[in-house]
N, C-alpha and C positions, 0 to 999 in steps of 0.2 A: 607393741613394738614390732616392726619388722622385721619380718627374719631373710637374711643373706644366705644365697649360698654358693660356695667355693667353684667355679669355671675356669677353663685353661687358658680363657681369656681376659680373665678378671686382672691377677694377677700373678706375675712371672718368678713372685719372690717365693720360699717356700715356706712352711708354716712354720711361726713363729715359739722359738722354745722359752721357756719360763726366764733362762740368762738374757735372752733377747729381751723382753719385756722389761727387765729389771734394765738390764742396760739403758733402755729410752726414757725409762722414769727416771732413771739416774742423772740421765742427760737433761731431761725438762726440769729437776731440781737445778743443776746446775746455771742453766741459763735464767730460771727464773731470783736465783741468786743473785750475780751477775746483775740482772737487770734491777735490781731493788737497790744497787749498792750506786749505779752510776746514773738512776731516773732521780734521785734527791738522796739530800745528805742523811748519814747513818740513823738511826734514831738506838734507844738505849734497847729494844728489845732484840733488834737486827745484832747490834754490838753483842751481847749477850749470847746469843746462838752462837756468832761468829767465836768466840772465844770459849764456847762450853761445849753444846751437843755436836759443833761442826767443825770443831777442831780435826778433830783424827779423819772423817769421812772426808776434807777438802785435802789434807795434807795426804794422804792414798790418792785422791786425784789429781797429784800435784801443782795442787792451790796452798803454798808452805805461805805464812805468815810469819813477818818477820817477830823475834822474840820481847821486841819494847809494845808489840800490839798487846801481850798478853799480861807484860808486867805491870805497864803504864795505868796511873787510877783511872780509872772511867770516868768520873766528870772532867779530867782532864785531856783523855782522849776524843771523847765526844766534843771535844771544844777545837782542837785540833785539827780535828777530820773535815770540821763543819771550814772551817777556813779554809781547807785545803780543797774542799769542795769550790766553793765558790771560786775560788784565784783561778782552779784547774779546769770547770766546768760550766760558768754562768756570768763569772764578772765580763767586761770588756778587757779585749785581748786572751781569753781562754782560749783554748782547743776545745771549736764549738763543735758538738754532740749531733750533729741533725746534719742527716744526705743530704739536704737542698745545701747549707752552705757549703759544704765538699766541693758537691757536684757543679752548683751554679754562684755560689757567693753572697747568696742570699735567703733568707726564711721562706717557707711556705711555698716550693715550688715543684716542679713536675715530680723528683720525688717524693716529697710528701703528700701526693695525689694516689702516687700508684702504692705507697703503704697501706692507707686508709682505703684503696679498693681489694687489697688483699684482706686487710680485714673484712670486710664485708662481707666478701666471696667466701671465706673462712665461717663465717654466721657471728664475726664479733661487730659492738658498735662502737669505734673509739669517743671518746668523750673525755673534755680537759676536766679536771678537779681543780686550777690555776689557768688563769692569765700566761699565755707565754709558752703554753705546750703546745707540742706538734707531734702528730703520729711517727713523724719521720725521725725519733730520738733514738739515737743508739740505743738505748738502754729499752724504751718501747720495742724496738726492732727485734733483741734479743727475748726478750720476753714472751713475744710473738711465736718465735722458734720454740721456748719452754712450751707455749701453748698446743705446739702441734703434737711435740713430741709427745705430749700426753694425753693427747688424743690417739694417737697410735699407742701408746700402750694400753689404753685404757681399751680401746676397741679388740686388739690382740687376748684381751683377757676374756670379753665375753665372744669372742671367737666370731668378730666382724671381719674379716678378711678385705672384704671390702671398701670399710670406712677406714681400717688400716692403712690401705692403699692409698686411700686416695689423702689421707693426714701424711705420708709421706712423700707423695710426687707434691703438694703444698709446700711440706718443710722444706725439700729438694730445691724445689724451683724459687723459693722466697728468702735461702742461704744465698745460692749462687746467683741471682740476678738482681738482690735487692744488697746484701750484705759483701757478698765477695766480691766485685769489684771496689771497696771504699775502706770497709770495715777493719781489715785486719793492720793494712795501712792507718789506719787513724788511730786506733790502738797501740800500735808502736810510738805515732808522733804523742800521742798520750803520756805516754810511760816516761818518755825520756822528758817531758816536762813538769814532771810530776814531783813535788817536793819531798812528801810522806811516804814513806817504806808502803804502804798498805796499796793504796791509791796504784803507784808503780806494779807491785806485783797482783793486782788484782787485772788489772789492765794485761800486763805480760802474759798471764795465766790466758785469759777470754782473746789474746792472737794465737796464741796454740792451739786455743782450741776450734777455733775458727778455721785455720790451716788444716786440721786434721780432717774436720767434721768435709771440707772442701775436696780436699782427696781421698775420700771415700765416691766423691759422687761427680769427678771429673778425672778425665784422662790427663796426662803429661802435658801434652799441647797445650790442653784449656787451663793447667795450673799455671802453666809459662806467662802466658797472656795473663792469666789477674793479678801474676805478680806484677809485672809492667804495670797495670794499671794502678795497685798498691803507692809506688812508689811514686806516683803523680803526687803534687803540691798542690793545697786544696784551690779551689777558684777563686779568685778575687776582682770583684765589679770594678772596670772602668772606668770611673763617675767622671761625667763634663765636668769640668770647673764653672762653666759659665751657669748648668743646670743647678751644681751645690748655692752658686752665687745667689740665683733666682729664687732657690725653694729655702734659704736660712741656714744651710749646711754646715 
């Protein structure tokens, strides 16, 4: 392995302490959370955690679950959620998951280009496991972020300063120019459409934290501006009438 070593030019931050470390692992849990809850519906092992070993650790990070999560039977909740999944996130008429529709009203478009070239740049290869995925899914996107962040802790540990650096100006610039102009906005319009206690506050929880992780790493001004942009209504295509007429619409 290569060995790095620490310059005044490398980086400006300064050496990272054990709570720091622990804080970015914290945080790459969390979003990698997050991203398993809203890429597909629960499954019985996810539910499980969610209600046993991560009860106490999400409700410290306040991520409180409402109290029918925990009493409710489990084949009954798993039945539940899986509904509430689809209606909230895949049927027609959802609050659809993916920057290209936000952005432009449609699937598969310039931002889901510029996802899948930060993965790459990142050294990941995205690849669907279904029909109907796209790099540009919220729940991929945050995940992404779990990624980096644990690349900086991970390299913090073996005392990479360097690779540290450079997993953060990644995480940095892949928050704020892929996620915080769309993300925390759509998380809101999420929540308040959202039927099940769980669903809602899982959503509510991943705009907080969205907002925070964001001013940490932007001035007052540039918070100003992505709220304005938040609050934008997602994009909706044009369609000719005579074009829908022609092509079977």
């Amino acid at each position: 392995m290569q060995t790095h070593h620490q310059t005044a030019t490398q980086s400006s931050r300064p050496v990272a302490s054990d709570e720091t470390i622990e804080e970015r692992a914290a945080l790459s849990g969390l979003y990698k959370l997050i991203a398993r809850c809203l890429e597909e519906e629960l499954d019985r092992e996810t539910l499980r955690l969610l209600r046993g070993a991560l009860r106490e650790p999400l409700s410290a990070a306040g991520w409180t679950l409402d109290a029918d999560f925990f009493a409710t039977a489990e084949d009954t909740l798993l039945e539940v959620l899986a509904e509430e999944y689809t209606g909230l996130l895949v049927a027609p008429g959802c609050v659809n998951p993916h920057a290209s529709v936000f952005e432009t009203g449609a699937l598969f478009r310039e931002p889901c280009d510029r996802a899948a070239a930060a993965y790459r740049e990142a050294g990941f290869d995205y690849r669907r496991r279904l029909s109907g995925e796209f790099p540009d899914h919220i729940g991929t996107l945050l995940g992404f972020l779990g990624h980096l962040a644990e690349a900086e802790a991970e390299a913090l540990r073996r005392g990479d300063t360097e690779a540290a650096e450079q997993a953060r100006q990644r995480y940095d610039r892949f928050l704020l120019e892929q996620l915080g102009p769309w993300a925390p906005g759509w998380c809101q319009r999420a929540a308040r459409a959202a039927l099940h206690p769980f669903y809602r506050q899982v959503l509510q929880f991943t705009e907080q934290l969205l907002w925070q992780a964001l001013a940490e790493i932007t001035d007052r001004r540039g918070l100003k501006e992505l709220l304005a942009k938040n609050r934008r209504e997602p994009q909706k295509l044009d369609y000719n009438a005579d074009f829908r007429k022609a092509s079977g619409l």
